[in-house]
N, C-alpha and C positions, 0 to 999 in steps of 0.2 A: 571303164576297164580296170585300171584300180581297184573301184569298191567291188568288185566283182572277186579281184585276186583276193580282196582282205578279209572278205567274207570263205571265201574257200579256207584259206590258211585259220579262220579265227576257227570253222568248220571242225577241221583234222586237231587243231589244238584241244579242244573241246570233248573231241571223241577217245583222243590217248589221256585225257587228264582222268572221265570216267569210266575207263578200262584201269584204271590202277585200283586195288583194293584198298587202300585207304580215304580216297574221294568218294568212292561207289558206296560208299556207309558200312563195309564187311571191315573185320578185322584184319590185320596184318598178324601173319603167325609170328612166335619169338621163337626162336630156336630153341628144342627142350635142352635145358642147362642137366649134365652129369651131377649127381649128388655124393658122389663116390669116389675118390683116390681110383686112380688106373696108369695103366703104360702112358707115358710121355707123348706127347703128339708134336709141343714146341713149345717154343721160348717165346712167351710176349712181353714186348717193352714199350714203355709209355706214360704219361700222365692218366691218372686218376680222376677220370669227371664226374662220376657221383657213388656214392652208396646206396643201395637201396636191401637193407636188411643184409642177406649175404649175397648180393649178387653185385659187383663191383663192373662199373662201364670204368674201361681203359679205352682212349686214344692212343693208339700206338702211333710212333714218330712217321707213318706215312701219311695221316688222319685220319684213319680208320676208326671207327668205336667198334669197341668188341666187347662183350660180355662175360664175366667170368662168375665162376661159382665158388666162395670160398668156404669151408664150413670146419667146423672145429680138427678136423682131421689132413687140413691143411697146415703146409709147415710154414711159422711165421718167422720170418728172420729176422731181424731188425725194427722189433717193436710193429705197432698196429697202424695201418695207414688213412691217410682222409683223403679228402678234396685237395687234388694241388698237388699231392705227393707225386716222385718218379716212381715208378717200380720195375720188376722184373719178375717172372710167372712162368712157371713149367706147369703148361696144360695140357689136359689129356683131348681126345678130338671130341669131346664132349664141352671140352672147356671149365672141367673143374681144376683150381689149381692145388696142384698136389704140391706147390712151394710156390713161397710170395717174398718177394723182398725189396 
């Protein structure tokens, strides 16, 4: 009776793990990042977990990662940031930030 439940349950595990799209061998989409200054959408605040060219992953203080788009048209306040930094970001609902600090 047992090997019977465990078999069912390891079953259902099995079938939600290859229903996700990144098990299933497809892509996971990324959210198209804004490349453009626009209307404000909000404030994000958080550590700085990586760079990648100009697209900055913030953990915000919920543990969120979120994506941002920074590009020269971005306002920097308080010098350039890395890894480790705190910051604080007015982004548009596209997630470019139109101010970083």
């Amino acid at each position: 009776m047992k090997v019977a439940k465990l078999a069912a349950v390891t079953a259902v595990l099995a079938a939600f793990a290859l229903s996700s799209p990144a098990m299933a061998g497809e892509k996971v989409k990324k959210p198209k990042l804004d490349t453009k200054p626009g209307p404000a959408h909000r404030m994000l605040e958080g550590k700085v977990k990586r760079i990648q060219g100009e697209v900055y992953t913030v953990e915000d203080y919920e543990g969120n990662e979120v994506q941002m788009y920074v590009s020269k048209d971005t306002k920097k306040l308080r010098g350039s940031k890395k890894a480790g930094d705190s910051v604080r970001a007015e982004i548009t609902a596209g997630h470019h930030a139109n101010s970083i600090q």
